[in-house]
NUVO-557532 format. One record per residue (C-alpha): residue in three letters; residue number from 1; y, x, z. Coordinates in steps of 0.001 Angstrom, whole numbers, plus 500000, padded with zeros to 6 digits. Layout:
N
<dovex "Ala" NUM <Y X Z>> ...
This chain:
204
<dovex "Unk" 1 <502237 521983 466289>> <dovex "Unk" 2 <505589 520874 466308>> <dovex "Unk" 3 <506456 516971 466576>> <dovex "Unk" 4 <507704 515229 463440>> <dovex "Unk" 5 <511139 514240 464041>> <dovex "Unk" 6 <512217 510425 464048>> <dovex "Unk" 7 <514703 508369 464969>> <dovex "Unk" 8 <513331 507670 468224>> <dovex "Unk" 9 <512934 510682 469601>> <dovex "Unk" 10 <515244 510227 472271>> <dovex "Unk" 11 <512144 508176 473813>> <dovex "Unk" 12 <509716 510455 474441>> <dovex "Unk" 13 <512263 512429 476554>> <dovex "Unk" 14 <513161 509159 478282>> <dovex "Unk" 15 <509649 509000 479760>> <dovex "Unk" 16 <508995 512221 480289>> <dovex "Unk" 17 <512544 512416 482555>> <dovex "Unk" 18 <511126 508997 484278>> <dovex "Unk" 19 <507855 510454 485175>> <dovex "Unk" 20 <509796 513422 486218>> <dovex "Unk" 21 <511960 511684 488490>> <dovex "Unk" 22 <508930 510038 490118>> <dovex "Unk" 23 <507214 513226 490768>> <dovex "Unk" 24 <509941 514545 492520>> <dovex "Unk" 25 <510037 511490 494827>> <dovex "Unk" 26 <506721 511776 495339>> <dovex "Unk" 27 <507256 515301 496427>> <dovex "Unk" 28 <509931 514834 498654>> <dovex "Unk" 29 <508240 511873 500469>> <dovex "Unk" 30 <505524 514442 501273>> <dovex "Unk" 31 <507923 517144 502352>> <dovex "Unk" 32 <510892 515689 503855>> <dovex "Unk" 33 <512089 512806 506055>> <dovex "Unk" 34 <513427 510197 504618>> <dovex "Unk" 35 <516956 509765 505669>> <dovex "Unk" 36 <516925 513324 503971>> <dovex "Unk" 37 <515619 512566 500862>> <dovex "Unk" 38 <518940 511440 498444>> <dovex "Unk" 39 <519429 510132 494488>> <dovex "Unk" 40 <520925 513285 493857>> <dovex "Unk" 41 <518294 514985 495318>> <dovex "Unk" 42 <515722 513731 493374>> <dovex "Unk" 43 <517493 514012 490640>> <dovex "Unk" 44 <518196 517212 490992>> <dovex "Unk" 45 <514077 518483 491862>> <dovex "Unk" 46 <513184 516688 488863>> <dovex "Unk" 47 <516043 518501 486981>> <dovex "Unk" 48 <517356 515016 485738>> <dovex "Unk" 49 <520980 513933 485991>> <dovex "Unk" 50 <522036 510960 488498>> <dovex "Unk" 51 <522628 508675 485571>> <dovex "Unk" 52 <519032 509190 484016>> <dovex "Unk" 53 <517839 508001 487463>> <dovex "Unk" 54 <519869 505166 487468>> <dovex "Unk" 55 <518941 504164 484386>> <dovex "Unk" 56 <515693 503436 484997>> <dovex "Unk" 57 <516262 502599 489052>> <dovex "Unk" 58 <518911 500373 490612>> <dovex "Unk" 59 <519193 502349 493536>> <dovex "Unk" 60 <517165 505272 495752>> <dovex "Unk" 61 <515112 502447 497753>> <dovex "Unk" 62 <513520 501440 494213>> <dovex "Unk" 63 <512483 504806 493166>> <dovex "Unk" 64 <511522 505852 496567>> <dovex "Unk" 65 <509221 502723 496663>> <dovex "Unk" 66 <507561 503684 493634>> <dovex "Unk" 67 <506745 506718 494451>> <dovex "Unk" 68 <504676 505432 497798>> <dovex "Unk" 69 <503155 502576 495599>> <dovex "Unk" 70 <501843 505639 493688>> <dovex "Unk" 71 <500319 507495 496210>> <dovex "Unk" 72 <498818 504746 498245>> <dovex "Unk" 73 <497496 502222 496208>> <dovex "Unk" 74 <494688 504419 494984>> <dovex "Unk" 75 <493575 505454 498396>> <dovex "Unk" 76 <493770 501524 499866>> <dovex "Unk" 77 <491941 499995 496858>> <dovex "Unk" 78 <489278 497124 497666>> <dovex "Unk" 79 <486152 498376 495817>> <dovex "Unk" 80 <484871 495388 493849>> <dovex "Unk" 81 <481309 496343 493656>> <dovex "Unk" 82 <480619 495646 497396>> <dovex "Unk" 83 <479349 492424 498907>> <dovex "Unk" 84 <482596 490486 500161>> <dovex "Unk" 85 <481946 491173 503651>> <dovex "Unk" 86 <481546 495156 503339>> <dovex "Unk" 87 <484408 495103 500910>> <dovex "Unk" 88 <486702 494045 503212>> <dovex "Unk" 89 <485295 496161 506379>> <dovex "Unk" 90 <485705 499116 503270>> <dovex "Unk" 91 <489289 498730 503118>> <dovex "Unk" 92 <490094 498292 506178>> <dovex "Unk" 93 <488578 501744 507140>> <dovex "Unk" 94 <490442 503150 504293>> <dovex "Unk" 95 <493683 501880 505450>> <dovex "Unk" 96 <493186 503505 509194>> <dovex "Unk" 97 <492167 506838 507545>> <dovex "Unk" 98 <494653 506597 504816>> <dovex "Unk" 99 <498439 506093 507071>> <dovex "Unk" 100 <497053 508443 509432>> <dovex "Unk" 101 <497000 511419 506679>> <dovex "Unk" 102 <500345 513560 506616>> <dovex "Unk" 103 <501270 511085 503077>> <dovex "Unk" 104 <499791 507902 504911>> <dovex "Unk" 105 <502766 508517 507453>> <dovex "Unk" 106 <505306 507675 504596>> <dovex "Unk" 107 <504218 504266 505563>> <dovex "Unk" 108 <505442 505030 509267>> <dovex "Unk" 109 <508486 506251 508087>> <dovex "Unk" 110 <509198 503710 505357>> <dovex "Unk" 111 <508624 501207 508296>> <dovex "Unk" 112 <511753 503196 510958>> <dovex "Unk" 113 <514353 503612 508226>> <dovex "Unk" 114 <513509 499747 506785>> <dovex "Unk" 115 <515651 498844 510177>> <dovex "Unk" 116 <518585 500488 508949>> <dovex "Unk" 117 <518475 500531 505324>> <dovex "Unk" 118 <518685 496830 504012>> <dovex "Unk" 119 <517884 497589 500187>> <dovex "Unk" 120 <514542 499893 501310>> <dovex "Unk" 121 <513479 496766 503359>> <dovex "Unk" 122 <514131 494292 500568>> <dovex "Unk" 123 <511490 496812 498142>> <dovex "Unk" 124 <508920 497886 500889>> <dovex "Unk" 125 <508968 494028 501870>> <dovex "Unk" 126 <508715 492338 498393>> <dovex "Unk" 127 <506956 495014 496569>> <dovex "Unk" 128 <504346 495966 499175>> <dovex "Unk" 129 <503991 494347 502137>> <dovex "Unk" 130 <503659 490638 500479>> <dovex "Unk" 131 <501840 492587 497763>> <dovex "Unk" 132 <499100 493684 499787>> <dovex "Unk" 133 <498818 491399 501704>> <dovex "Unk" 134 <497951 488958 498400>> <dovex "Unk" 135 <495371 491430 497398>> <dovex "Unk" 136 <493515 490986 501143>> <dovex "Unk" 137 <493754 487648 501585>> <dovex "Unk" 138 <492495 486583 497977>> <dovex "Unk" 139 <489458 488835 499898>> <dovex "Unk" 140 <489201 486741 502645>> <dovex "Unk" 141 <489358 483414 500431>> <dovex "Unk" 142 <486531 484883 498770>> <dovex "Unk" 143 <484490 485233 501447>> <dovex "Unk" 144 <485371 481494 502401>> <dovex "Unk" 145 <484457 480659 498450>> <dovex "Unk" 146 <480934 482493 499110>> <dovex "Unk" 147 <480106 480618 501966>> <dovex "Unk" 148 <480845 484185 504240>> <dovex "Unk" 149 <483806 482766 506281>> <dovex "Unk" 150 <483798 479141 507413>> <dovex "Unk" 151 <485733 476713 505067>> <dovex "Unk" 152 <488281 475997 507647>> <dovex "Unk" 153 <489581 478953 509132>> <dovex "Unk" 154 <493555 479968 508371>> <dovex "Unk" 155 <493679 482845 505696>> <dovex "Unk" 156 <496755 484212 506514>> <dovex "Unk" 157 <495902 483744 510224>> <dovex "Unk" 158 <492721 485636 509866>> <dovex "Unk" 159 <494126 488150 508032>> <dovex "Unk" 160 <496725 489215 510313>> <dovex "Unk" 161 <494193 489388 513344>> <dovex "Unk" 162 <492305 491678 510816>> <dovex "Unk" 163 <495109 494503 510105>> <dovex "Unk" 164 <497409 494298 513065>> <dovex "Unk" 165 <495248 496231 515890>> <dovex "Unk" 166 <495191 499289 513382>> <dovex "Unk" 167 <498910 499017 512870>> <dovex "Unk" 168 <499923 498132 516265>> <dovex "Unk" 169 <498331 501324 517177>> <dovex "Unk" 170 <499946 503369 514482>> <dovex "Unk" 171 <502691 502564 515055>> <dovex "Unk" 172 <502648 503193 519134>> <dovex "Unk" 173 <500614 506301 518992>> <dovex "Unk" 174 <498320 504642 521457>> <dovex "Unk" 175 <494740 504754 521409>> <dovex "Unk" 176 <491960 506160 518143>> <dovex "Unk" 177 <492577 504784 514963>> <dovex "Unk" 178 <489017 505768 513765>> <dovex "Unk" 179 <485918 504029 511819>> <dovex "Unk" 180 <484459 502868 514518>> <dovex "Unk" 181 <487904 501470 515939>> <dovex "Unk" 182 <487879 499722 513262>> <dovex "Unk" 183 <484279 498203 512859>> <dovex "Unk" 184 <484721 497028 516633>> <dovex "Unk" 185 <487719 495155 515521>> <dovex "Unk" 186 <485977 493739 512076>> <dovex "Unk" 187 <483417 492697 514264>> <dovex "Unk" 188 <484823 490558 516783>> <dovex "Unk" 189 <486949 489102 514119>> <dovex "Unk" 190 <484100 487982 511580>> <dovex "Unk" 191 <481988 487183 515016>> <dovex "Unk" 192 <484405 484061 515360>> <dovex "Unk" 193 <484762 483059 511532>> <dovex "Unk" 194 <481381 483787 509963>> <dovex "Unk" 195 <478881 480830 509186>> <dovex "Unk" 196 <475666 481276 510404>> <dovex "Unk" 197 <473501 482710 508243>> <dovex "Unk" 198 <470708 479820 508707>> <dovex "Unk" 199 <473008 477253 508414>> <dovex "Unk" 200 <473948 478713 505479>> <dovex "Unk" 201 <470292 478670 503977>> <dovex "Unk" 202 <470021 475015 504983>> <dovex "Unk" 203 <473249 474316 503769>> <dovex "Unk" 204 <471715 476065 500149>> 
């Protein structure tokens, strides 16, 4: 059945090049490196012009950065049914499994060319990095909320102490980045912040 036409049907083609475009990042984040990957040629995988990118983009580092928000904030999500304590433990596993799949190495990558490309650090900074790391430390301040974490302890602090042994060794190459890597680190971390669970029945 064939549309009716209206005046604005110059919009559904809009979208429909927009999700295009972002498709084609996608795919090229997943197939080539990134110094490689170009406006024009996403533009031309998605079979768009340069202009119809740059409509809806100021520049390659914006699109590019969308299309890695898309494919890792579904596999990096907290899960909100879980106690605090197992949520955060959760995502932290997913992160170590997640950037060291073949499209969790975008991160990796995103990270090198940041050095040298001033408008892809300004996005992956402002749109991800401070981004995520709001979404993990409202976590954390949760647990403190709950009576988990002690009331004292430095969010940002905590978190950092948290996430940087699994990127420190991503990013080196040294050592497993693994589940139980992970739950070794989780554990000496909350070891130093928890409250004790009887004081914390006293305390109730």
């Amino acid at each position: 059945m064939k549309m009716k036409t209206t005046s604005s049907r110059g919009r559904p083609r809009s979208e429909a090049g927009k999700r295009a475009i972002l498709q084609a990042a996608v795919d090229l984040l997943e197939q080539r490196e990134l110094p490689r990957i170009t406006a024009e040629a996403i533009a031309g995988r998605a079979g768009v012009s340069k202009a119809t990118l740059y409509r809806w983009w100021p520049n390659k580092a914006a699109v590019i950065m969308d299309a890695f928000l898309q494919i890792t904030a579904p596999n990096i999500a907290f899960e909100q049914t879980l106690p605090v304590l197992e949520r955060i433990l959760d995502q932290m596993k997913k992160v170590a499994r997640f950037y060291k799949s073949p499209a969790g190495r975008v991160f990796l990558a995103l990270i090198g060319e940041s050095q040298f490309d001033s408008e892809l650090a300004q996005e992956f900074r402002e749109r991800f990095v401070l981004s995520r790391r709001q979404v993990a430390a409202h976590a954390i301040q949760l647990a403190v909320e709950q009576g988990v974490f002690q009331p004292n302890i430095d969010v940002e602090t905590t978190l950092d102490t948290l996430y940087a042994p699994i990127f420190y060794r991503l990013l080196v190459g040294y050592g497993q980045v693994d589940d139980e890597f992970v739950e070794r680190v989780a554990a000496q971390v909350f070891g130093g912040i928890l409250i004790d669970k009887n004081s914390r029945e006293k305390g109730a």
